[in-house]
C-alpha positions in Angstrom: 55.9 138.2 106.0 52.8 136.2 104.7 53.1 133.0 104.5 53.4 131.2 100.9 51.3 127.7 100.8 53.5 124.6 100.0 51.4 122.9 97.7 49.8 120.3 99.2 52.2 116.8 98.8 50.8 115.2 102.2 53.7 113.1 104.2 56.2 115.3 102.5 56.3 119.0 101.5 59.1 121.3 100.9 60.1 124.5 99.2 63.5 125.9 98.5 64.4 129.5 97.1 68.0 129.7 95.7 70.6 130.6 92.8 71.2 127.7 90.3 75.1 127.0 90.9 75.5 125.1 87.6 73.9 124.7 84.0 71.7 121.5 84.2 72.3 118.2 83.1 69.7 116.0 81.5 69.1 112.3 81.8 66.4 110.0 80.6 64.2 107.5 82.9 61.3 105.1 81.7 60.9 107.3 78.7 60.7 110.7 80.8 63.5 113.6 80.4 64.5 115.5 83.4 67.2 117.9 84.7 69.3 117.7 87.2 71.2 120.4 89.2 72.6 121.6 92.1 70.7 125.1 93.7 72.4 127.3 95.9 70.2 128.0 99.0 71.8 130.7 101.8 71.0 130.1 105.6 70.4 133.6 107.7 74.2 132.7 109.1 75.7 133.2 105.6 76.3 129.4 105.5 75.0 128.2 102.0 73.9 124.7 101.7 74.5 122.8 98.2 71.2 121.2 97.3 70.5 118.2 94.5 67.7 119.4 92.7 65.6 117.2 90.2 63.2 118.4 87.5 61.0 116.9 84.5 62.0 118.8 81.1 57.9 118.9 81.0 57.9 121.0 84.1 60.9 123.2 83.1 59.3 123.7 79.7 55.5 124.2 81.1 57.2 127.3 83.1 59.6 128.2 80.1 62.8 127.9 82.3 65.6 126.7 81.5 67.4 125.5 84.3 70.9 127.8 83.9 73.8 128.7 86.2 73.0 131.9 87.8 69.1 131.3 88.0 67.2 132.4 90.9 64.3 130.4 91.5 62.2 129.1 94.3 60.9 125.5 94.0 58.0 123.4 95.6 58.0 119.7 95.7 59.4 116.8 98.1 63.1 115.6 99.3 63.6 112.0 98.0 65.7 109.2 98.3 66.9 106.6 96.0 69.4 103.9 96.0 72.4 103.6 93.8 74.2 100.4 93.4 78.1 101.2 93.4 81.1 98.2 93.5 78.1 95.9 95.2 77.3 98.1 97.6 74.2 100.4 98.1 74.3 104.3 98.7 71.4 106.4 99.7 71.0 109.7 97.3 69.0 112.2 98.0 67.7 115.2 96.4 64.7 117.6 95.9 62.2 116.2 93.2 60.4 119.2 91.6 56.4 119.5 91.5 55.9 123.5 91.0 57.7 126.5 90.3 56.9 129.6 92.1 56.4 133.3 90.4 58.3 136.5 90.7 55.1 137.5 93.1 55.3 134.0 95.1 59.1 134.7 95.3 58.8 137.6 97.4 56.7 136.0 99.9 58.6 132.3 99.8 60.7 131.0 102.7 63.7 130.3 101.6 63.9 126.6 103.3 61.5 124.6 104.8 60.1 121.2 104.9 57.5 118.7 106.4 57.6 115.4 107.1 55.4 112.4 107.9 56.6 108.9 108.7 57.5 106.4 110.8 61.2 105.4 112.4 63.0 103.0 110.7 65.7 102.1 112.2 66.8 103.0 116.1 67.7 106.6 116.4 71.7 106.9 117.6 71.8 109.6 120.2 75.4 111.8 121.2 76.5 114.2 123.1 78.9 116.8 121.7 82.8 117.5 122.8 81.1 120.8 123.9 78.2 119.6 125.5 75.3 119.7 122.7 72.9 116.7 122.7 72.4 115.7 118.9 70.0 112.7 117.8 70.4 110.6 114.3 67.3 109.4 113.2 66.3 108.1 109.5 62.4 108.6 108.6 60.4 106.4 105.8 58.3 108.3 104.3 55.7 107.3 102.3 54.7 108.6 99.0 51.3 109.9 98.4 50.6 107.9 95.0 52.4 105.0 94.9 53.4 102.2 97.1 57.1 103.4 96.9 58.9 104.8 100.5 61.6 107.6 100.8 64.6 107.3 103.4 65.2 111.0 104.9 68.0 111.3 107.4 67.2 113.4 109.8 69.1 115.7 113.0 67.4 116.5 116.0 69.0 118.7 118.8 68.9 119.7 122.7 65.9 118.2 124.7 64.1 117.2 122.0 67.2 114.3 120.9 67.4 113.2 124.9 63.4 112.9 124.2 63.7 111.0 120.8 66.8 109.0 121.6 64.9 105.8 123.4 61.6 106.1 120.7 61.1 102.8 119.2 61.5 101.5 115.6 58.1 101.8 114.0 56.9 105.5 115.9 55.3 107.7 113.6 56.5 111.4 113.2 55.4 114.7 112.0 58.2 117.0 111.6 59.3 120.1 110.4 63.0 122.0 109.3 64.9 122.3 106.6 67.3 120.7 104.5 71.1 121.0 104.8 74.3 119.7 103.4 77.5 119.2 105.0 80.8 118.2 103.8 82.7 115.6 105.9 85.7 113.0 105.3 85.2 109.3 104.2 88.6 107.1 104.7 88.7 103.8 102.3 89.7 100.2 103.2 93.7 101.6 102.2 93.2 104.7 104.4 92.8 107.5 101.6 90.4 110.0 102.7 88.2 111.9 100.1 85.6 114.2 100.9 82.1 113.3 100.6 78.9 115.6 100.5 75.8 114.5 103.2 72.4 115.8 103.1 70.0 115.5 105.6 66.7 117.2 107.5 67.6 120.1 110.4 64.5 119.4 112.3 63.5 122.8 114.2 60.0 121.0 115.5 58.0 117.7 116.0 55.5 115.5 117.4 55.1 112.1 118.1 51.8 111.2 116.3 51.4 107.6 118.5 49.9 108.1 121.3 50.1 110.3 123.2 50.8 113.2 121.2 53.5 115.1 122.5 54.5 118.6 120.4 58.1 119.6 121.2 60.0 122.8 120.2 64.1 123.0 119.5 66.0 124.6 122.1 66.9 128.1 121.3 
C-alpha cells in the first residue's frame, strides 16, 4: 500500500481513519468555534480504541463536513494535551487536534493509526515487569509545539527490550518516536473507596531513537 504523507506538523504528526461514534458537540474558545467528538478507530485485532477528537467549525465547514455519528473519515493533525482544573486538582486531557481532512482518494491509501513524536523526557520513566513476564516502560514526553511557545504532555508505553533500554534514561533526553494512539479503560477508587471507571489515552510506541548522543534506533519486540 502507498504510503499517504502526514502533513508536515514537525515534533508531532498523526493521522487517524475511523467512524464518528457520536454527533459533535460545539464549544467556543478565544472567539473560535470548534467540535468536539469521539472517532471510532479499529486495531487489526478487532479491539477498537475510543479517540477524543477536536475540530475548528472553520475546518469542518472549509471541507463541508459536518461532524455526524456514523461518519467515516480519516484525519491529520497532532495528539494534544491540556489541563483541566477539577475540585483543586489538575487532570491531563488529551485528544487529537484537527489540521486536515483527507479525501475519498487519500482514504484508500491512509493508515489507519499512526503517529510521530519529538520531545524530551519529563519526568523519570517508571519501568515493570508483568505477572506474565512482559517488560513495559511508562514514560511521559513534552512535546513542543511548532508555533508557539506552548508544550504538550503525551503519555507514552514502550515494551520488551526497548523499556529495559529506556527505563534508566534520564529526565531531559530527547526522543523521536513512532506508534499509535490507544485508549484503555481502567478503575479509579476515591478517598471513600467507590470505584468508577475512567478512560486513559496514551502513545503505543512500536519504534524510537534516542536523538542525544549517541543515536541509538531500536525496534519493538515482535
Amino acid at each position: 500500500m502507498e504510503e499517504t504523507t502526514i502533513l508536515d506538523l514537525s515534533n508531532n504528526k498523526a493521522q487517524l481513519m475511523g467512524t464518528i461514534f457520536q454527533d459533535a458537540t460545539i464549544f467556543e474558545s478565544n472567539g473560535e468555534k470548534f467540535y468536539e467528538f469521539l472517532l471510532e478507530v479499529p486495531r487489526l485485532s478487532g479491539v477498537v480504541d475510543e479517540i477524543p477528537v477536536t475540530m475548528a467549525k472553520n475546518i469542518a465547514d472549509s471541507y463541508s463536513i459536518n461532524p455526524s455519528k456514523g461518519l467515516k473519515i480519516a484525519l491529520c493533525g497532532e495528539f494534544r494535551s491540556r489541563n483541566l482544573q477539577d475540585e483543586g486538582k489538575s487532570h491531563l486531557i488529551l485528544f487529537f487536534f484537527v489540521k486536515e481532512v483527507l479525501n475519498e482518494e487519500q482514504i484508500n491509501q491512509a493508515d489507519i493509526n499512526k503517529i510521530s513524536l519529538t520531545g524530551y523526557l519529563c519526568k523519570a520513566p517508571v519501568y515493570r515487569d508483568t505477572p506474565f513476564g512482559r517488560q513495559i516502560c511508562d514514560i511521559l514526553l513534552a512535546v513542543n509545539r511548532a508555533h508557539n511557545k506552548k508544550s504538550d504532555y503525551i503519555p507514552c508505553i514502550i515494551w520488551g527490550r526497548n523499556a529495559v533500554y529506556i527505563k534508566n534514561m534520564p529526565v531531559g533526553t530527547k526522543i523521536n518516536l513512532s506508534g499509535r494512539i490507544q485508549s484503555r479503560v481502567y478503575n479509579k477508587q476515591d478517598e471513600n473507596g467507590n470505584i468508577t471507571k475512567r478512560k486513559a489515552y496514551e502513545i503505543s510506541v512500536n519504534n524510537f531513537k534516542v536523538e542525544s548522543a549517541p543515536s541509538i534506533a531500536h525496534e519493538e519486540e515482535a
